[in-house]
C-alpha positions in Angstrom: 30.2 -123.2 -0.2 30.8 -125.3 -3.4 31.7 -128.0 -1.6 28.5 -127.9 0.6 26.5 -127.3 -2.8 27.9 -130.6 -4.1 27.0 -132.5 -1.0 23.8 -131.4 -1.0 22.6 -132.7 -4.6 21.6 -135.8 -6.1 24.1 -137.3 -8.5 23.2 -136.0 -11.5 21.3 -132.6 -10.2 22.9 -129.3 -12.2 25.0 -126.8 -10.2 25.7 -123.3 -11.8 28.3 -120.6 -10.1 29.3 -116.9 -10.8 31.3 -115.0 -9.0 33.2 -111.6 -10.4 36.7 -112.3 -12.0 38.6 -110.3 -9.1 36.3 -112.3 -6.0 37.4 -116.0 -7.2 35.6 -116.3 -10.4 39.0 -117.3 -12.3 39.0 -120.2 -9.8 35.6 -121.4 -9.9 36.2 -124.2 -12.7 39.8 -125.2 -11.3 38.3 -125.7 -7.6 35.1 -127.8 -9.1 37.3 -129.8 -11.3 39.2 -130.6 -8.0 35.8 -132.1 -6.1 35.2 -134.4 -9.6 32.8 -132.4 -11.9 33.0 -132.3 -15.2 32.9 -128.1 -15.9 31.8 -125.6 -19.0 32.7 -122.1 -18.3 31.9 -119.1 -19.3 33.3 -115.3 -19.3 30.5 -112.0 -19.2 30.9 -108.4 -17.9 34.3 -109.4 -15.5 32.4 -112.2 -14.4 33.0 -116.2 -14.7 29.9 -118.4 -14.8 30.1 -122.0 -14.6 27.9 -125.4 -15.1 28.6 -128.8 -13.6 26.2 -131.6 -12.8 27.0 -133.5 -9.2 28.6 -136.4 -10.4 28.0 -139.9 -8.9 31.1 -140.1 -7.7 32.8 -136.8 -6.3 36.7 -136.2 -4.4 35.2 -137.0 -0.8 38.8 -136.1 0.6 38.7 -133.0 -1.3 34.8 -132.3 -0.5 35.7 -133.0 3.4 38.5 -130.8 3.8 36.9 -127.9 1.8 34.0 -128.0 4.9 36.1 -128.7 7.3 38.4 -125.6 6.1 34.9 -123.3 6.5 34.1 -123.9 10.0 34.3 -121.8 12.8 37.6 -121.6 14.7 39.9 -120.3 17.3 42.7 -118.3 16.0 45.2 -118.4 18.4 47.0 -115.2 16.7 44.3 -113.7 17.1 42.7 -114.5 20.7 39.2 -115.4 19.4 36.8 -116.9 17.7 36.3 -116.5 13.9 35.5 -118.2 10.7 36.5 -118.3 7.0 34.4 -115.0 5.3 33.2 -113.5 8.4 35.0 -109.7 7.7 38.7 -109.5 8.7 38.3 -113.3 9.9 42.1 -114.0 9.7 43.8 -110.5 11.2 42.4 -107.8 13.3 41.1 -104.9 10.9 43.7 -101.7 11.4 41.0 -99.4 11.3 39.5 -101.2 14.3 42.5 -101.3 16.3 43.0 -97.4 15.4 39.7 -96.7 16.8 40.6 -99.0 19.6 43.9 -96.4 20.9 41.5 -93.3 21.2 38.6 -94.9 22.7 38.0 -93.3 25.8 36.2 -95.4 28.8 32.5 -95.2 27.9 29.9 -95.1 30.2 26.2 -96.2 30.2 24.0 -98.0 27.6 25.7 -98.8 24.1 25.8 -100.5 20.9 28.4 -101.8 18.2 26.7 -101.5 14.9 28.2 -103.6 12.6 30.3 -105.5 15.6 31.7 -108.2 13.5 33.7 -110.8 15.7 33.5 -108.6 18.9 36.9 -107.2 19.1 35.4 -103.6 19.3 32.7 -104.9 21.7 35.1 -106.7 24.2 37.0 -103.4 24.4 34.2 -101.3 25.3 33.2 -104.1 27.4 36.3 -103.7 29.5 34.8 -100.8 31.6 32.9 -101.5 34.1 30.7 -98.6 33.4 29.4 -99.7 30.5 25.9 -101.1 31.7 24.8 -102.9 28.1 25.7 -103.2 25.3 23.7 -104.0 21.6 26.3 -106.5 19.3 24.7 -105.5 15.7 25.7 -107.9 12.4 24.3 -108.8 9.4 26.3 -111.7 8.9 25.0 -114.7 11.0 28.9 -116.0 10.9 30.1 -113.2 13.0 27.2 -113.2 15.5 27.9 -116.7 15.9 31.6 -115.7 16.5 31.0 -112.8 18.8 28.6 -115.1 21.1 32.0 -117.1 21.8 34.1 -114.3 22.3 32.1 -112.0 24.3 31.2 -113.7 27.7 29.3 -110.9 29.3 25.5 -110.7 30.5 25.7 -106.8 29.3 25.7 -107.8 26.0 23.0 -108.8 23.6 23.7 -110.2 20.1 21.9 -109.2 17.3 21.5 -111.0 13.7 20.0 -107.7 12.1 20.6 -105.4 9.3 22.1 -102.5 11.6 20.4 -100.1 9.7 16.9 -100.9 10.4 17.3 -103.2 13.4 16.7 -104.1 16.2 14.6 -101.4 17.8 17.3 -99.1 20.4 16.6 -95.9 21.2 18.1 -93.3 23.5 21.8 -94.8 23.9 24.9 -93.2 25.9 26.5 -94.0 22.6 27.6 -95.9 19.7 30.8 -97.3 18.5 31.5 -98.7 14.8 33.6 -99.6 12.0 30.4 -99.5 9.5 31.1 -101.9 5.9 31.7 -99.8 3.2 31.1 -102.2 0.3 28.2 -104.2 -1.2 28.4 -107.6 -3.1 32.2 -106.7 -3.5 31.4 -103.0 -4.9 32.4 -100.3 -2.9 28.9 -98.2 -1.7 29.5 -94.9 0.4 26.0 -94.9 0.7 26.3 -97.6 2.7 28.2 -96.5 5.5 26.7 -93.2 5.9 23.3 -94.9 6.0 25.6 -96.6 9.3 25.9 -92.9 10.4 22.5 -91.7 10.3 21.1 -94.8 12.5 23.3 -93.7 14.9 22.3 -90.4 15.5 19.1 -92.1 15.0 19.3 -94.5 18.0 21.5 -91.9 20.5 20.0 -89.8 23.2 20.8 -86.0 23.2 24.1 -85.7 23.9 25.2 -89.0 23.2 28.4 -89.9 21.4 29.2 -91.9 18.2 32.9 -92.8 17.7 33.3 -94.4 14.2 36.2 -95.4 12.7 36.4 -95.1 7.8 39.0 -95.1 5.4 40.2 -91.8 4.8 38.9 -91.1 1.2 35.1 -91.8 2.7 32.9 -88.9 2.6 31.2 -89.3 6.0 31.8 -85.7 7.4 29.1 -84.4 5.2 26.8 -86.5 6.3 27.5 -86.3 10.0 27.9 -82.3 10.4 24.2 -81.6 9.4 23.5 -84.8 11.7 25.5 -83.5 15.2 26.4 -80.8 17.0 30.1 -81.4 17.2 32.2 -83.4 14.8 35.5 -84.0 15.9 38.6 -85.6 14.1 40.6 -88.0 16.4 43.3 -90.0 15.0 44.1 -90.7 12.0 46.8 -93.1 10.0 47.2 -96.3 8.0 44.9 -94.9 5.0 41.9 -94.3 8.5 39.9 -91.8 10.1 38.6 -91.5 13.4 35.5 -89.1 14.6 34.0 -88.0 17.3 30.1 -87.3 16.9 28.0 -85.7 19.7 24.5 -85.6 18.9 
């Protein structure tokens, strides 16, 4: 992104960046010294902020390689498609995979809210049975990402804020690994606001599996929400329910 920035400006044209000490901040001045700027920084509440101008003459190598190291790719490791900041871009997410081992062989009309890359979606996919199924992300990156892995006319993408859109209504049932943090900062709000668009967007009797860290309080907001909760599985630090509206 800095790199972009920098390509993007007129020689001269000032560039300023913050980012949280823990999330790269410490390494904002050290990677813009490394394109050519010139950099004042600054430290405030955990956070570094820093000021360059685009020089005239900036580290095209170093600029080139910085996009280049951005772009979409296929992991072999992992099978698919992926990109640099798209959510667990470099190693399948173990609370995914967990989710994953109990799934049982869905049926009907679906969707994967928050579907990231599509490695929940292709394994819903799988069953014939499934007859659709609604890929959900906010993150353009991973849209673009599932589009490549997921070959399948039952699937429609989504670039949406899963919690508001699109439109879906009476599904079979609704798989998910919902985020849990915003801007960096854990939210539990977050993910339970996940929870109740599922029950939300699920038929009567429908099913929601969803897949948290253990120390998330979802249970409380599902029981009021379903008439079964079930636990599943659970290990590496996860959770897996059950939900049947």
């Amino acid at each position: 992104m800095l790199a972009l920035a920098l390509r993007a400006l007129k020689a001269g044209a000032p560039l300023t960046v913050l980012a949280p000490n823990e999330k790269g901040g410490t390494r904002l001045a050290k990677e813009l010294s490394a394109f050519g700027c010139t950099v004042s920084a600054e430290s405030k509440r955990h956070h570094r902020i820093c000021r360059t101008t685009r020089p005239r003459v900036l580290n095209e190598a170093t600029i080139t390689d910085a996009i280049a190291g951005g772009q979409p790719r296929f992991a072999e490791d992992l099978g698919q498609w992926t990109q640099p900041g798209v959510f667990s871009w470099d190693a399948h997410d173990a609370g995914t995979l967990l989710l994953m081992s109990v799934l049982p062989a869905l049926k009907g009309r679906g969707a994967d809210l928050g579907c990231g890359i599509g490695l929940l979606a292709a394994a819903v996919l799988a069953n014939p049975d499934v007859t659709h199924l609604d890929l959900v992300d906010i993150d353009q990156r991973a849209i673009a990402a599932a589009r490549r892995n997921i070959a399948d006319k039952r699937a429609a993408f989504h670039w949406a804020d899963a919690r508001i859109a699109p439109a879906l209504t009476d599904l079979d049932f609704v798989v998910m690994n919902p985020p849990f943090h915003d801007a960096g900062v854990e939210d539990k709000a977050l993910g339970q606001a996940f929870v109740r668009r599922a029950r939300h967007v699920l038929r009567p009797g429908g099913t929601l599996w969803v897949v948290a860290n253990r120390h998330l309080p979802y249970e409380g907001v599902m029981s009021p929400l379903f008439t079964d909760v079930d636990l599943r599985a659970e290990g590496q630090g996860f959770k897996v329910y059950e939900a049947q509206a």
